[in-house]
N, C-alpha and C positions, 0 to 999 in steps of 0.2 A: 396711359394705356399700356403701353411697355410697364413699368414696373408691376402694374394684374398679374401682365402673363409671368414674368420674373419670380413676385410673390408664390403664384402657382409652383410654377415648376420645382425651386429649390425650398418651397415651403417657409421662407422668411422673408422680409419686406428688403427691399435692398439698401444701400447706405444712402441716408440723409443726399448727403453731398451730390447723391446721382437724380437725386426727383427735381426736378421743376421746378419754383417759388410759385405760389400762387399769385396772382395778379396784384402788383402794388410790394410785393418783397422781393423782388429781381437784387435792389443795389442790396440788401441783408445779405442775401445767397449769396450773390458775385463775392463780398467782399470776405465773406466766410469760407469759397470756396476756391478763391483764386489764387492760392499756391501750390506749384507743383511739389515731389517729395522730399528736394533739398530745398524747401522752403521758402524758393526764388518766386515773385510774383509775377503771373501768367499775363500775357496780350489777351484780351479777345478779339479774335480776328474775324471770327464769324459763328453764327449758331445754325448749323442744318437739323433736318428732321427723316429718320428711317422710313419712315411712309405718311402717308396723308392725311391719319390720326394725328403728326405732332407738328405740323406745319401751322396751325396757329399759335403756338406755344413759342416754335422755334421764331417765326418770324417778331412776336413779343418781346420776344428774351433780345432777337438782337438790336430791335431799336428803343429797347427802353434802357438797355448796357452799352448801348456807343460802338457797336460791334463795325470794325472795321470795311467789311463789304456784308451788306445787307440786303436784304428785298424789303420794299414798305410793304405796310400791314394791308394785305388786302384781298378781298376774296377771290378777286378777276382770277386768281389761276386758281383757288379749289372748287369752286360752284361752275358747272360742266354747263348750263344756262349762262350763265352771266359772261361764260367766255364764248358762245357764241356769237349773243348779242352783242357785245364788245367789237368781235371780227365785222357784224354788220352794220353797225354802227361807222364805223371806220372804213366801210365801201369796200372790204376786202370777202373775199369768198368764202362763205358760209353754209353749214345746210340749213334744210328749213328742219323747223322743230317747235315743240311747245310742253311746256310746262302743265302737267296735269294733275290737278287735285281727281277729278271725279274721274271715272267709266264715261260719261256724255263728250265729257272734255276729251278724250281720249279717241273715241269716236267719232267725234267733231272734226277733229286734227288727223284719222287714217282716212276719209272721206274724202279730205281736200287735194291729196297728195295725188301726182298723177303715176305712182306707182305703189307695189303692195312692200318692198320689202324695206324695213325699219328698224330701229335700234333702240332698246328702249333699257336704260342704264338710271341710276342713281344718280344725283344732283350732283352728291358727291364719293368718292370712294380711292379705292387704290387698284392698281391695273384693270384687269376687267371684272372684278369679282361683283357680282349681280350685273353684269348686261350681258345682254340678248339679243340677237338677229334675232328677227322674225318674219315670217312668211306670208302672214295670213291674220286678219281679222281676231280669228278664235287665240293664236300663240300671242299674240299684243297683248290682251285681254289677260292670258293666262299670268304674263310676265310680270303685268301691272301691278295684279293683285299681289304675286307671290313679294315683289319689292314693298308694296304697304302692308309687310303682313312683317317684315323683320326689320330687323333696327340695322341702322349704318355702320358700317364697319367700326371698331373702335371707339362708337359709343352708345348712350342708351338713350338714341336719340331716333322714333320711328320714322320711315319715308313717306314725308306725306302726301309730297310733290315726287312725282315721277319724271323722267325727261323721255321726252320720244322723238326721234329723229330722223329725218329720211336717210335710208343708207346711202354713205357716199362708195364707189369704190375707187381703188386708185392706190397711191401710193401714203402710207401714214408715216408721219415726222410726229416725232414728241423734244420738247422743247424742256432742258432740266435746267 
């Protein structure tokens, strides 16, 4: 994703050395890429990701190179569903929410709730880019469509599942 916008901007593809391997050439790359410019070979100590586009990539890259401190491969922190379930799973406090394909599903689920105002975000993403308060019935609704109507941040992948959730309020912790 980063090397598009790279490509874009300075109008040339950027160096080999900085793209990614695809799946299954991690030890090729690493071993092509792992000297610094007085030619000493590099640790890897760890692989991060600038945003939530290269978190599976990065997580790849470091348990398949031995990367000193890593996260295992797994979706619990980017799929915004799965880590709630996770939390209630585990008896710890969660909001209520559901995963919606349809408009019925979605009105099924503001029905239930014993209040009107919700949150209705992307499965997955980076800060809040597509989510929503909402207030009302009609702005759910609007929100829902407008999220299956474009593709997820960083790739050309459409939303096809929405998440809706009761709003909590309070104080918010993020966890990096």
């Amino acid at each position: 994703y980063l090397a598009r916008g790279l490509a874009w901007e300075y109008g040339q593809d950027p160096p080999s050395q900085l793209l990614a391997p695809a799946a299954g050439q991690e030890e090729e790359w690493w071993t092509a890429t792992r000297r610094n410019s007085q030619n000493q070979e590099c640790r890897l100590l760890f692989c991060f990701s600038e945003s939530e586009a290269g978190i599976p990539t990065a997580e790849r890259l470091g348990a398949k190179l031995g990367a000193r401190f890593s996260n295992p491969i797994s979706p619990l922190r980017r799929h915004k569903w799965l880590l709630h379930e996770t939390l209630r799973k585990a008896g710890i406090s969660h909001c209520k929410q559901r995963l919606c394909e349809s408009i019925e599903e979605l009105r099924d689920f503001y029905a239930s709730l014993n209040q009107k105002d919700v949150v209705v975000k992307p499965v997955r993403g980076v800060g809040s880019d597509g989510v929503r308060i909402c207030k009302t019935l009609e702005e759910t609704e609007a929100a829902f469509h407008h999220l299956q109507s474009i593709k997820r941040y960083g790739s050309d992948i459409t939303n096809t599942h929405v998440l809706i959730q009761a709003r909590l309020l309070g104080p918010e912790y993020a966890v990096d």
